[in-house]
N, C-alpha and C positions, 0 to 999 in steps of 0.2 A: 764293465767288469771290475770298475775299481773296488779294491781293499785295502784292508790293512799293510800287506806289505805296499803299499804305495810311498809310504814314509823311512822303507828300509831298505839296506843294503844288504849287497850278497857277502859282507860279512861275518854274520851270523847266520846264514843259510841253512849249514848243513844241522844246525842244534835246533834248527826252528823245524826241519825236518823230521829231524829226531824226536822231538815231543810228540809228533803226529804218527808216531810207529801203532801204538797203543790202538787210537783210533782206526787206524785203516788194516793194523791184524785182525782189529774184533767185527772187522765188514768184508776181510779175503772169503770167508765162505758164501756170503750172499751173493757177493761180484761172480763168483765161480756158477752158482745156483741161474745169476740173473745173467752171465754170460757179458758181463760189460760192468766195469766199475761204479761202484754206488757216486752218486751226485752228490751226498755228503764227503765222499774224499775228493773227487773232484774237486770239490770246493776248497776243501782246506788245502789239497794242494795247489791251488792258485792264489790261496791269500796269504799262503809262507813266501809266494813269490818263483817257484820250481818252474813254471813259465817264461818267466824273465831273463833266464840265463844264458840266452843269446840272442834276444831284443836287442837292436842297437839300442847303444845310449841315447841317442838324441830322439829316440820314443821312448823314453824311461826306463830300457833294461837296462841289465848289468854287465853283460859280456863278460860271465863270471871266468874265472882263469877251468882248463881242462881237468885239474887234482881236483877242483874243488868238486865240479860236475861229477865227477865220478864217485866222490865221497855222498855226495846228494843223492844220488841217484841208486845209489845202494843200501841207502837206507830204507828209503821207499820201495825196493826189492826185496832188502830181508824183512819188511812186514806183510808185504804180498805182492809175490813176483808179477803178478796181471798189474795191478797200479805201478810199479816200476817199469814195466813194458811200455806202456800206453807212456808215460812219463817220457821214458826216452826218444820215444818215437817224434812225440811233440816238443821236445825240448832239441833235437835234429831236424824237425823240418822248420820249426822256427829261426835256424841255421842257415839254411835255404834257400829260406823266405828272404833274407837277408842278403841274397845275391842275384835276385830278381833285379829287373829296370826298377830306380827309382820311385818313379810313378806309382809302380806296382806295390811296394813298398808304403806308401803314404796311403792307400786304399786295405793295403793287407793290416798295418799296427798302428788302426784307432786308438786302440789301449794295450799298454807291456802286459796286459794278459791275455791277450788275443792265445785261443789255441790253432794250431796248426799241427792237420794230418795231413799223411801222404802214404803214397806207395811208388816202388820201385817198378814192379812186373806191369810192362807194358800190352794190358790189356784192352786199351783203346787204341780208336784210330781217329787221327786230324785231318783234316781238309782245310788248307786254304783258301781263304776265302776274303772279300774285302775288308781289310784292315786288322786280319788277323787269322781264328782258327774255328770250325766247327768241328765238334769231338763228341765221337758217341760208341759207347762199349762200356763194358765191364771191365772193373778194377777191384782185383782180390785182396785180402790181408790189408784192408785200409785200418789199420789199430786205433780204437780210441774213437771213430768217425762220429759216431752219436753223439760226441760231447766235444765234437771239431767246432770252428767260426771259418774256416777253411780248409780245403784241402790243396795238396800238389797234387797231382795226377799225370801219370806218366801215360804217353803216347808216342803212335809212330805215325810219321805224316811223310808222303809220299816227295819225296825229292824228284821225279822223274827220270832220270840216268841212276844208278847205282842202289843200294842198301837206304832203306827209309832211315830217316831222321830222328833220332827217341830226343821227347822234349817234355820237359816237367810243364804243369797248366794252371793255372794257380784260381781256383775256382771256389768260390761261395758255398760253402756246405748244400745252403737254400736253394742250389742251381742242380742240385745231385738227390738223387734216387740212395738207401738203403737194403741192403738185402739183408733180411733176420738170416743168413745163414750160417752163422759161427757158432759152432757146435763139436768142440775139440775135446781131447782129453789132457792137454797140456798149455797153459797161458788161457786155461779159457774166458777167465774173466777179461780178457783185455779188449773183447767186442769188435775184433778183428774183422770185423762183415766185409762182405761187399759190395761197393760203391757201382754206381750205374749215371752214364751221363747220356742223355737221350737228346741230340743235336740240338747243346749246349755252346753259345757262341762265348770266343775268349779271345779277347783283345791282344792285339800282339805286344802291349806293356806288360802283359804278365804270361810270358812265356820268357823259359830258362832252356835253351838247349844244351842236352846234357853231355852230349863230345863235346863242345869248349870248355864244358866248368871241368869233365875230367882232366884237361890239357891246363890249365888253372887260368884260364878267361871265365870271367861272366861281367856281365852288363853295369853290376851297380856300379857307378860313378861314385857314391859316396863312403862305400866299404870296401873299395877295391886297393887303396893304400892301406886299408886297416890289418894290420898284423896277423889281428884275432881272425879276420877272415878270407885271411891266403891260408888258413890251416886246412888242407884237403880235406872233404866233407866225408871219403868212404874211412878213411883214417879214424877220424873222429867217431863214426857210428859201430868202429873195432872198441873206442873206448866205452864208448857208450852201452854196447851191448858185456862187454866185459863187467859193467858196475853189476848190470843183472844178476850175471852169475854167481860174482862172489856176492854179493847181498844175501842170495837164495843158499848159495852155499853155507856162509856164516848163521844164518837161520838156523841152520840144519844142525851145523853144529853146537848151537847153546843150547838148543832144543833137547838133542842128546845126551849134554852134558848135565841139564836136570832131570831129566825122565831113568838114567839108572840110578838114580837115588830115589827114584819113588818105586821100581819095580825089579821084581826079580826075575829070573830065568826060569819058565817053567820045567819041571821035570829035569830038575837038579837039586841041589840043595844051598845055590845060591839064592838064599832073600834079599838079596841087591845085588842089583845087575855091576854097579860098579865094583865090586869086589872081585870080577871073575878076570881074571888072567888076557883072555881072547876079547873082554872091553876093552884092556888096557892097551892091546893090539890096536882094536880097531877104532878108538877114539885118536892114538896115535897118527895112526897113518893116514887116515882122514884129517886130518889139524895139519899134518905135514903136505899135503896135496894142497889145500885151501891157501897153505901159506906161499907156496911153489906161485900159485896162481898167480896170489897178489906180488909176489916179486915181478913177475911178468907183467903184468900190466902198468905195476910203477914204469917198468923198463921205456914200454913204449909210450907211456903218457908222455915220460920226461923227455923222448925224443922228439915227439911233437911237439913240445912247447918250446924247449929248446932252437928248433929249427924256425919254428914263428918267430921268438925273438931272434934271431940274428938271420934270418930270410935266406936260407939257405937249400938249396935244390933239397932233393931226396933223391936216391938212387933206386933203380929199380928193383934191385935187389934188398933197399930200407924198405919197399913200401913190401914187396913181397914178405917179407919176413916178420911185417906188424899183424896181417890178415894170418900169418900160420901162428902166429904168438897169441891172436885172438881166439883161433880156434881150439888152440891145446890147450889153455887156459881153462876154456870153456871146459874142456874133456875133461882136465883134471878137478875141478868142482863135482860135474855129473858122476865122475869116479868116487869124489866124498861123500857125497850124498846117496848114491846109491849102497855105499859102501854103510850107511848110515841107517837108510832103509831096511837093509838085511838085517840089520843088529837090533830093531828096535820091534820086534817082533809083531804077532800079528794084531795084536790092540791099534796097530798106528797103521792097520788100514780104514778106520775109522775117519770117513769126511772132515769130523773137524778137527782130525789130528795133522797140524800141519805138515808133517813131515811127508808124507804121501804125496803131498799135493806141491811141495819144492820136489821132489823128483820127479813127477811127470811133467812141473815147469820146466826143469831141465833139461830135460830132453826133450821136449819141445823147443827149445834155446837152439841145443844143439844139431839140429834139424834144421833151422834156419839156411837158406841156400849160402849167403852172403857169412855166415859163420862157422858151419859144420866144418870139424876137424880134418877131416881126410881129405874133404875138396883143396883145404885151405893149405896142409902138407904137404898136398901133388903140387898144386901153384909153386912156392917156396922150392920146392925141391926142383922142378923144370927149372926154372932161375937161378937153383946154383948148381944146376947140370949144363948151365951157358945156352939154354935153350930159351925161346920166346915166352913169355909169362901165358899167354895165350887167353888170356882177356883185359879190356883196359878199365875195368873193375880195381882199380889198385888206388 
């Protein structure tokens, strides 16, 4: 999978990205049609190097800093939320992958382009077995799979006394079943299928048990002093999914801010839409939510990075309050954007008007279990009612 960016740095990242807006806007409706990202953006977003940004160094990635990722990653959203999705997804479990046994490691990143999918929802089941795990079941919302080199795969393997064990699997795409069945009305481009392992043997070098990595143990020996990677992994995928947002939002809004200069309000005597009084409303207040957003997210990036550098706990109450900051964030975009929707009247139900197609990304976003606003508000709010968070999800 070597490329071009094989000679560069995450320096220029976010502008090498940026060039490729163009590109992967003018393919958001085919991905959408073909229900998974065209293999031409694929491509180019593996030879800007979007892969790489938490490859350890010492297999050629970058370990790009958190602002950066989020700036990256928003731009590949505001030109089509499905390739931002998939994007993030694999540039988080390549994260991951990262805190696997060693071993696992040197098997998983042949090349700093290696992709890595995964899922969270423990739809399989493990069996121990000599020298490791057989695993067989379904696994939903794997994002991106058709154009994985790997996947995590989350399972539950039977402890014997107590509550099963949920354990990430780190498995060969090649070892795994597809199911065509992703068929949404929002992110649908992002080929979210699902995954199928039919007793699939997995060595116990490449299993991550996921209660020590939340309590902040994992196995790798050689990233486990590294700063970059005591950064909580659910933390990180509040930034991660926050770039979406505003990406899709900021779409949304340049989008509108050129289309009431080409049209006007029917059945008034407005011949441009920016002229009328209730744009100048709802351009406002829409700019003013987007902008709320990205306050919030700078808030919590800066806290995570922060806290990386100078290795410093989190309270339960900081990690509660990133997951509600991620989700209101979220709501306040889908609030622009919808807000944005209504104004742009009905030409921009039109497939290749993109505007249509970032508010159903949005709320698809916002629907996310690990995102949605109100789940994420109840959290935060039990926590500063001095009550138990009541998941270790944090």
């Amino acid at each position: 999978m070597a490329g071009s960016s094989a000679s560069r740095s995450d320096t220029d990242l976010v502008e090498r990205v940026r060039e490729l807006r163009p590109l992967i806007r003018s393919h958001a409706l085919r991905a959408e049609q073909r229900r998974r990202v065209t293999g031409e953006v694929v491509e180019a977003l593996t030879d800007a190097g979007i892969h790489r940004m938490n490859v350890p160094r010492h297999y050629g990635g970058y370990q790009t800093s958190l602002r950066t990722q989020v700036d990256a990653l928003s731009e590949v959203s505001a030109a089509c939320g499905s390739a931002g999705f998939m994007a993030l997804i694999q540039a988080g479990c390549a994260f991951i992958a990262a805190l696997f046994p060693d071993e696992a490691q040197d098997e998983i990143f042949t090349g700093p382009e290696v992709r890595v999918g995964g899922t969270l929802v423990p739809g399989s089941k493990a069996v121990a077995v000599d020298g490791g795990y057989a695993v067989s079941g379904k696994s939903p919302f794997a994002t991106g799979c058709q154009d994985a080199d790997w996947h995590l795969l989350t399972a539950l393997a039977d402890t014997g006394d107590g509550p099963p064990e949920m354990l990430w699997l780190a498995i060969p795409m090649a070892d795994l079943k597809v199911l065509d069945d992703w068929d949404v009305s929002g992110l649908a481009g992002s080929g979210s299928n699902t995954v199928v392992a039919q007793d699939v043997h997995v060595p116990a070098r490449r299993v991550l048990p996921i209660g020590p990595l939340l309590a902040g143990t994992f196995p790798s020996q050689r990233n486990s002093a590294d700063p970059f990677y005591r950064m909580p992994v659910l933390l990180l995928f509040c930034a991660w999914t926050a770039a979406n947002a505003l990406g899709l939002a900021r779409a949304a809004l340049a989008e509108f801010g050129e289309s009431i200069h080409r049209r006007g309000i029917t059945y008034t005597f407005y011949e441009r839409q920016h002229e009328a009084p209730v744009t100048h409303l709802q351009f406002a207040e829409a700019s003013m939510k987007i902008s709320s957003a990205e306050l919030l997210a700078a808030d919590f990036v800066a806290l995570i990075e922060s806290k990386a550098a100078g290795g410093e706990p989190y309270t339960t109450q900081e990690r509660a309050r990133i997951r509600a900051q991620c989700g209101y964030l979220v709501r306040m975009c889908k609030e622009a954007a919808d807000l944005i929707g209504s104004a742009s009247g009905a030409s921009s139900l039109h497939r290749e008007v993109p505007v249509q197609r970032i508010v159903r990304d949005l709320n698809a976003l916002s629907l996310h279990s690990f995102v949605n606003p109100t789940a994420n508000l109840e959290l935060y709010g039990r926590v500063l009612s001095g009550l138990d968070a009541g998941t270790p999800f944090l």
